[in-house]
ROSE-4610 file (N, C-alpha, C; in Angstrom, 1 decimal, always signed):
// ROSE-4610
residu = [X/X/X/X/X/X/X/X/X/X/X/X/X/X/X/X/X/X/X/X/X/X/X/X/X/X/X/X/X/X/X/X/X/X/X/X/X/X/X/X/X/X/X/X/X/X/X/X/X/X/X/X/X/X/X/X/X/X/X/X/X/X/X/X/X/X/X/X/X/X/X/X/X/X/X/X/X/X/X/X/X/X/X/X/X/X/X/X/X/X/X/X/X/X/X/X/X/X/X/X/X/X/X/X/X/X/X/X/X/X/X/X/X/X/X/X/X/X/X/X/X/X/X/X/X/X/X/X/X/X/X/X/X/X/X/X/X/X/X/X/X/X/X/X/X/X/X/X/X/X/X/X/X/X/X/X/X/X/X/X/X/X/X/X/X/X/X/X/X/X/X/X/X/X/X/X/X/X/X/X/X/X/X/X/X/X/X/X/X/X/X/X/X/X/X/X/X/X/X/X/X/X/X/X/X/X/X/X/X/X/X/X/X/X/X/X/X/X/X/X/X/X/X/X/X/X/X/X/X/X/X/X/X/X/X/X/X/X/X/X/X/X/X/X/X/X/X/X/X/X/X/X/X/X/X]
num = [1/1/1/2/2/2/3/3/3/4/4/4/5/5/5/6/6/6/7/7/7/8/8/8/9/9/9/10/10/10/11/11/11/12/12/12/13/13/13/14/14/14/15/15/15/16/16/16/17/17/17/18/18/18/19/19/19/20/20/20/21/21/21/22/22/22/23/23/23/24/24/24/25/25/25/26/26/26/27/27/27/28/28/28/29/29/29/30/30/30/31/31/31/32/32/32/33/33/33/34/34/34/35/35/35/36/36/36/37/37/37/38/38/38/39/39/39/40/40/40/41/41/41/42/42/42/43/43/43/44/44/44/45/45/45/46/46/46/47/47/47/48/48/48/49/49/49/50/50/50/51/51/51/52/52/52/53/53/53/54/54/54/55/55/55/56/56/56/57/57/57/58/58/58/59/59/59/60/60/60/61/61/61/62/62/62/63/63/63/64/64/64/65/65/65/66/66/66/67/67/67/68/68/68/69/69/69/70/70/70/71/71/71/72/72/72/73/73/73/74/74/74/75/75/75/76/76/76/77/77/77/78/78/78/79/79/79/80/80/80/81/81/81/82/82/82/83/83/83/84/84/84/85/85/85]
x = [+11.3/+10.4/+10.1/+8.9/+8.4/+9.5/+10.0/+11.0/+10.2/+10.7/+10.3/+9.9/+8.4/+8.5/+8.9/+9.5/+10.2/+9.5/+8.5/+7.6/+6.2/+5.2/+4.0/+3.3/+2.2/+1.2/-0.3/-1.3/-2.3/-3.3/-4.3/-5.0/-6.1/-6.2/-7.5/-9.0/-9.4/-11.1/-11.4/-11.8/-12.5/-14.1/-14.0/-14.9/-16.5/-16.3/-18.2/-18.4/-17.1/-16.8/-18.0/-17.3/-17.5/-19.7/-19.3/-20.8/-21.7/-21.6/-22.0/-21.9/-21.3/-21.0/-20.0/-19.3/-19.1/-17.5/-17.6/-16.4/-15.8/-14.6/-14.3/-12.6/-12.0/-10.5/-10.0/-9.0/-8.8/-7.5/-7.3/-5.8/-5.2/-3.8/-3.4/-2.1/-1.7/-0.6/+0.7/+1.9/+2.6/+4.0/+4.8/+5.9/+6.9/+8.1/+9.2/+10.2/+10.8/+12.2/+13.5/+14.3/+16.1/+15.6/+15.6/+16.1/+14.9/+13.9/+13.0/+11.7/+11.7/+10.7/+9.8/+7.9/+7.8/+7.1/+7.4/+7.6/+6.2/+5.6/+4.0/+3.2/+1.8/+0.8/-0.4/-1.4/-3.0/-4.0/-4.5/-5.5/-6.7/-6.1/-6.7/-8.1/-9.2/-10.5/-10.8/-12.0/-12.5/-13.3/-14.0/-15.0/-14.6/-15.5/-14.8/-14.1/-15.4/-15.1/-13.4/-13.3/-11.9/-10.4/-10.4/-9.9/-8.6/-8.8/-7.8/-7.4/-7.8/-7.5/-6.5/-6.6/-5.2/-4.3/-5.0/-3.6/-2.7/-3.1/-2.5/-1.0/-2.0/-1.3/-0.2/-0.5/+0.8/+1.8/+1.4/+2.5/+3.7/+3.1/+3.8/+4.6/+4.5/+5.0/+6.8/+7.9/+9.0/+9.7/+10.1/+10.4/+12.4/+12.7/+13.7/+14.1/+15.2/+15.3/+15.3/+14.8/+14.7/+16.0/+16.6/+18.2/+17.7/+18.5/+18.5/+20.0/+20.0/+21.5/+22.8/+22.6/+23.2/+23.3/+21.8/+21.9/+20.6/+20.4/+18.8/+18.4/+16.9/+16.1/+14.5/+14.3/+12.9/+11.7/+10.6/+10.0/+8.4/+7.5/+5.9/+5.5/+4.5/+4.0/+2.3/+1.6/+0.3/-0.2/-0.2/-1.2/-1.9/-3.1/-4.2/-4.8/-5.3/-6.0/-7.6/-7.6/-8.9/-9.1/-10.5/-11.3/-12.5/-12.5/-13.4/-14.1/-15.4/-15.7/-16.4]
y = [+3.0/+1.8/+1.6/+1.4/+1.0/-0.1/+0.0/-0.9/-2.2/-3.5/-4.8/-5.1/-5.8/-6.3/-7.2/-7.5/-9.3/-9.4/-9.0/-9.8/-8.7/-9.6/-9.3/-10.0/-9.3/-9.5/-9.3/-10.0/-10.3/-9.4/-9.0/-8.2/-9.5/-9.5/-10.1/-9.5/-10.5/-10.2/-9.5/-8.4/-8.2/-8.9/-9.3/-10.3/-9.5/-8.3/-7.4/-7.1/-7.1/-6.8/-7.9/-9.4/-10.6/-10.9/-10.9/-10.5/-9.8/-8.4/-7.5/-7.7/-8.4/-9.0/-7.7/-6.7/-5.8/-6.6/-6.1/-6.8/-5.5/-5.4/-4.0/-4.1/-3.0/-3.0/-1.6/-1.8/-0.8/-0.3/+1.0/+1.5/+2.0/+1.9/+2.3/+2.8/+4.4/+5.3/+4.4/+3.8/+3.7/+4.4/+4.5/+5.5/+4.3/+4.2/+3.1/+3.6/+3.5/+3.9/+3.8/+4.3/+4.1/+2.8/+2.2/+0.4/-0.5/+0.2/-0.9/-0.8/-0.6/-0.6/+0.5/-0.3/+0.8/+1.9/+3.3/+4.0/+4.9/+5.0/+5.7/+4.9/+5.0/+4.5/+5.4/+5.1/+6.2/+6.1/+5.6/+4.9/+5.8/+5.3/+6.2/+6.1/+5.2/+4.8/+3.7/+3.1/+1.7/+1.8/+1.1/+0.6/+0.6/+1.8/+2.1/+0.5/-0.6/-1.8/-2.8/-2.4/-2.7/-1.9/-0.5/+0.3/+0.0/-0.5/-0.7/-2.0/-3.2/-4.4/-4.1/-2.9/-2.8/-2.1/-1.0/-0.1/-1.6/-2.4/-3.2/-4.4/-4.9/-5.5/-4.9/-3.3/-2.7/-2.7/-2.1/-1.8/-2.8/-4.2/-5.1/-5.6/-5.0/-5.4/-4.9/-4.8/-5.2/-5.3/-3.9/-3.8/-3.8/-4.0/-4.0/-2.1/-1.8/-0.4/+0.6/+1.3/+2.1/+2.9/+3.2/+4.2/+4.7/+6.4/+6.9/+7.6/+7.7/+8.0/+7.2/+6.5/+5.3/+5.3/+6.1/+6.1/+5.8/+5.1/+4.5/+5.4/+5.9/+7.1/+6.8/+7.3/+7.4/+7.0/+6.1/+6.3/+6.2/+6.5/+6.7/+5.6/+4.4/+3.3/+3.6/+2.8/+2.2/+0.9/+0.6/-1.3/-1.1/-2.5/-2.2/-3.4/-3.8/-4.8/-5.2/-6.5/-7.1/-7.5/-7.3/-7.9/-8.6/-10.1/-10.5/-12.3/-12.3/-13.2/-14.2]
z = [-5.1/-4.9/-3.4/-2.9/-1.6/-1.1/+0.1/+1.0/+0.7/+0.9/+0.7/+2.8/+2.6/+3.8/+4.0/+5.7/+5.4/+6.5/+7.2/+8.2/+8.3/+7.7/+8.1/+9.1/+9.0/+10.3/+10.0/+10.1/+9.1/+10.8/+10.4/+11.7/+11.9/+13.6/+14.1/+13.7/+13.2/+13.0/+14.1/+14.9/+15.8/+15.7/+16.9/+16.8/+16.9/+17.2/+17.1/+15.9/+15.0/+13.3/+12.9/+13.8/+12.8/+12.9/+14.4/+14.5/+14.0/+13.5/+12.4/+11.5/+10.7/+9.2/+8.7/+9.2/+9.0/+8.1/+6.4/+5.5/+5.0/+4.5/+3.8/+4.1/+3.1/+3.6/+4.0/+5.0/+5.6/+5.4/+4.7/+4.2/+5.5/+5.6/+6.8/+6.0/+6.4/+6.1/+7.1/+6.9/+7.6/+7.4/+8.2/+8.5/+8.9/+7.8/+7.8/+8.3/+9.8/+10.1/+8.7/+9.7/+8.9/+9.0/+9.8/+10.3/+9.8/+9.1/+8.6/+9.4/+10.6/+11.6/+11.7/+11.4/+11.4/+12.9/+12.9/+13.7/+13.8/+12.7/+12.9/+11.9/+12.3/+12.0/+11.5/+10.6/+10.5/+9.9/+10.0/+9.5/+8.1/+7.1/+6.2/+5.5/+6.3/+6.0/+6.2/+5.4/+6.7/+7.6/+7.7/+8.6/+10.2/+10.7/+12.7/+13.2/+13.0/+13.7/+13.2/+12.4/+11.9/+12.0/+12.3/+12.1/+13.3/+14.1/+15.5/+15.1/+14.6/+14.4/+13.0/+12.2/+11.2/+11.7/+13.0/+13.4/+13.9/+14.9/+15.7/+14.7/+13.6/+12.9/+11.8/+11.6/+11.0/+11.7/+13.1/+14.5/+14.0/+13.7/+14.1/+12.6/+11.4/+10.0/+10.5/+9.6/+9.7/+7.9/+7.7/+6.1/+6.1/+5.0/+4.5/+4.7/+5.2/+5.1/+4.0/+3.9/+2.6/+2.1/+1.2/+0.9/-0.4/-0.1/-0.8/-0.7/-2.1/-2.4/-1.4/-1.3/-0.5/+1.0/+1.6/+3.4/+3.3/+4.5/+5.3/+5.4/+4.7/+5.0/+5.5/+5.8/+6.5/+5.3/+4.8/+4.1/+4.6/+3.8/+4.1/+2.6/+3.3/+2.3/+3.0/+2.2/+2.2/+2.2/+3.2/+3.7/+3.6/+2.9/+2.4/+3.7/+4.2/+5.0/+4.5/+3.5/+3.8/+4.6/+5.2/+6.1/+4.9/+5.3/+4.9/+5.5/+5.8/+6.2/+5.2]
């Protein structure tokens, strides 16, 4: 099962987004340390104008550590980020 987050972080509207009416969601690959933290980021589609506004707000998420076979292992999840005005 995907590690449990215990702190999210919701991304800033870029504001030339909001001005363009530009709406859509943006999947972002993230990379969950031993310790929960996550350690890489990638942006797996989405609208250019949003694309930096979910890298920024994954940086900043905070998961429960993932175990397997009873040690903290490295996991790979999927954030989905609406953008919508």
């Amino acid at each position: 099962p995907t590690p449990k987050a215990i702190k999210t972080v919701q991304p800033v509207y870029p504001p030339l987004a909001k001005t363009a009416r530009v709406e859509g969601t943006v999947p972002v690959q993230v990379t969950i340390s031993e310790t929960g933290d996550v350690s890489g980021v990638r942006v797996m589609g989405g609208h250019a104008l949003l694309q930096q506004a979910a890298l920024n707000a994954a940086r900043q998420w905070k998961f429960e550590p993932a175990v397997y076979n009873g040690q903290p292992t490295k996991f790979v999840s999927e954030i989905n980020f609406e953008f919508k005005l």
